[in-house]
C-alpha positions as CSV (number, residue, x, y, z in Angstrom):
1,X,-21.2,7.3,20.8
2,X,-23.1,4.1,21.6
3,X,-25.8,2.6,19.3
4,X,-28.1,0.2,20.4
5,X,-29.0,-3.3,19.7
6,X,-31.4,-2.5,16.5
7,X,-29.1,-3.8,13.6
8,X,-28.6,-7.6,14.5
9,X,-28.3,-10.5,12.2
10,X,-26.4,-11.3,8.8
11,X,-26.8,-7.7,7.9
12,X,-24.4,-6.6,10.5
13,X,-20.8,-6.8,10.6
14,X,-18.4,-6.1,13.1
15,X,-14.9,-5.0,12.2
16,X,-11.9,-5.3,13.9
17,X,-8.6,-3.2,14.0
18,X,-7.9,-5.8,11.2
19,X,-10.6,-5.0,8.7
20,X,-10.1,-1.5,9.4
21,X,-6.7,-1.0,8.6
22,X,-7.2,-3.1,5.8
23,X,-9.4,-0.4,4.6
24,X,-6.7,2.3,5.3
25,X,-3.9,1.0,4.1
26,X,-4.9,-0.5,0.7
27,X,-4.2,-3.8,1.8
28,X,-5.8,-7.2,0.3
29,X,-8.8,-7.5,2.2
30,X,-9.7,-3.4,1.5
31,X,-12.0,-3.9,-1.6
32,X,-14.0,-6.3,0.5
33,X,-14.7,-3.6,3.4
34,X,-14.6,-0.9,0.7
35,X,-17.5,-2.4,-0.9
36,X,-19.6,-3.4,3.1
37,X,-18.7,0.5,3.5
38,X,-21.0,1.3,0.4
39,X,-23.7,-1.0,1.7
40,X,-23.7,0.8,5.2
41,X,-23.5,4.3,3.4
42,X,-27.4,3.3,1.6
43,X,-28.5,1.9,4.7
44,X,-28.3,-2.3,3.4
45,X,-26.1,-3.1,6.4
46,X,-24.9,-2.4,9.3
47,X,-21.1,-1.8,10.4
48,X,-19.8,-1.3,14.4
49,X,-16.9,-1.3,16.0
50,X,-15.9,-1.8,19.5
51,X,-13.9,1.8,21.0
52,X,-11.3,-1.0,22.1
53,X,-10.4,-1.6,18.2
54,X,-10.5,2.0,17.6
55,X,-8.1,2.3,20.0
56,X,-6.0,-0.2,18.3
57,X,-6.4,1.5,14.7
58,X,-5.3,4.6,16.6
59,X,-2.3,3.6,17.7
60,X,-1.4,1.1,14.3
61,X,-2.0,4.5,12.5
62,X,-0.4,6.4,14.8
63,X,3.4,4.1,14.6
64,X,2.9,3.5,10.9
65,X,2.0,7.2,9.6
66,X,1.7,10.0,12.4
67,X,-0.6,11.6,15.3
68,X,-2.5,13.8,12.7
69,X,-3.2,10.8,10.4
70,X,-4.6,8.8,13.7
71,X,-7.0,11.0,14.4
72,X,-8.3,11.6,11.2
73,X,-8.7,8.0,10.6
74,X,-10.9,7.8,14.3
75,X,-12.4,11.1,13.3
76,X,-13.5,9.2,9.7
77,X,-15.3,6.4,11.1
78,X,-19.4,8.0,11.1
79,X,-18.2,9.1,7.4
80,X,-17.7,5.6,7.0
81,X,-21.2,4.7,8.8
82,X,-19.1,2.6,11.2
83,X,-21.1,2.5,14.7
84,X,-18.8,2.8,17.4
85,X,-19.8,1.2,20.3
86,X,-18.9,2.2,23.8
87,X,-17.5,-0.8,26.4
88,X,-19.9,-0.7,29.3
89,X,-19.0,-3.1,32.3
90,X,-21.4,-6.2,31.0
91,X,-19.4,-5.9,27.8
92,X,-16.0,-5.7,29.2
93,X,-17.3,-8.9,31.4
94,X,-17.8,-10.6,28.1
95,X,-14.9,-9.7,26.5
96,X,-13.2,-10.8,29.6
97,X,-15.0,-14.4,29.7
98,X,-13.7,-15.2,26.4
99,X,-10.5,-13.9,27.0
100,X,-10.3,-16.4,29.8
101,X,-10.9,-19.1,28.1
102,X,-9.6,-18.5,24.9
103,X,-5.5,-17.4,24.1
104,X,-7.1,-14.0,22.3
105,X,-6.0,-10.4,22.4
106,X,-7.6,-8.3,24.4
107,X,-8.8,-6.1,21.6
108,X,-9.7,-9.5,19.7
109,X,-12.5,-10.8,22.7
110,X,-13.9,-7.2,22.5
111,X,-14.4,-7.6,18.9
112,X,-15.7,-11.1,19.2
113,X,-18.1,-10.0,22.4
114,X,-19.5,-7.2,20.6
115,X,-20.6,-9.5,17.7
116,X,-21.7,-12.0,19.4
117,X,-24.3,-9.6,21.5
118,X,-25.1,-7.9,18.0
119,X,-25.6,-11.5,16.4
120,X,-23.1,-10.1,13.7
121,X,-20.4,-11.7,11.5
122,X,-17.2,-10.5,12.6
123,X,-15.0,-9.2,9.8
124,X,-11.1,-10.0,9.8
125,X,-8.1,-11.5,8.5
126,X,-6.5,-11.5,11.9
127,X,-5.4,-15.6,12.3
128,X,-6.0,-14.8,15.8
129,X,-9.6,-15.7,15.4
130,X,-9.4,-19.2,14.0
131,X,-9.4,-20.0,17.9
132,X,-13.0,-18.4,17.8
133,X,-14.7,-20.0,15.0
134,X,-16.7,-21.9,17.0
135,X,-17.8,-19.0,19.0
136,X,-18.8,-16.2,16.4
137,X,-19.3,-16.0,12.6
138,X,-16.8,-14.8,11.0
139,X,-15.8,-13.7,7.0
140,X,-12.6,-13.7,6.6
141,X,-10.9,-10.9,4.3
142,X,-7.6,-11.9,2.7
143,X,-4.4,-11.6,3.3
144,X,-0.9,-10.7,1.9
């Protein structure tokens, strides 16, 4: 499932695996999405994800819990009025680009691409980003 462009600006966030798993695993930076979650349930902002970071949080869940728990944690997402956006080839080409010039994960430039096309603050506690900053907004959750 794909939404569109219509939620840009400081009322959109994008999350990656990070902000996600802090969510699920009762880790420090879950209040903070806990309460983002909220807002998106009553419509005050706006939360997406990129289907590259849900495959990440797939696979996290997956090693740390089980299969079953994976999926229900994918499966949860629209519950959570997460957008999930599809990769189509002019995002994977942006994703790529900053991959290329920046020492990012894969999953990281996808997350990072998508905001930047959204004009969204990317939400994370992955020190992965810090090479980023100049590139896309981000709030960063804590950490342990």
């Amino acid at each position: 499932m794909s939404s569109g462009d219509s939620s840009r600006g400081s009322g959109a966030y994008v999350l990656d695996s990070h902000a996600v798993m802090a969510y699920t695993q009762a880790e420090p930076g879950g209040p903070r999405v806990r309460d983002l979650v909220r807002c998106a349930q009553r419509g005050e902002v706006a939360l997406h994800i990129s289907v590259v970071n849900v495959t990440e949080v797939f696979y996290l869940v997956w090693r740390r819990q089980s299969p079953l728990a994976a999926r229900r944690a994918v499966d949860g997402l629209p519950q959570l009025a997460i957008l999930v956006h599809e990769a189509a080839l002019d995002d994977c080409l942006a994703a790529g680009a900053l991959k290329a010039q920046y020492p990012v994960s894969l999953g990281d430039a996808f997350a990072a691409a998508l905001a930047i096309r959204l004009d969204a603050t990317l939400l994370t506690g992955d020190p992965e980003f810090k090479r980023l900053k100049d590139v896309v907004r981000i709030e960063w959750l804590p950490r342990r």
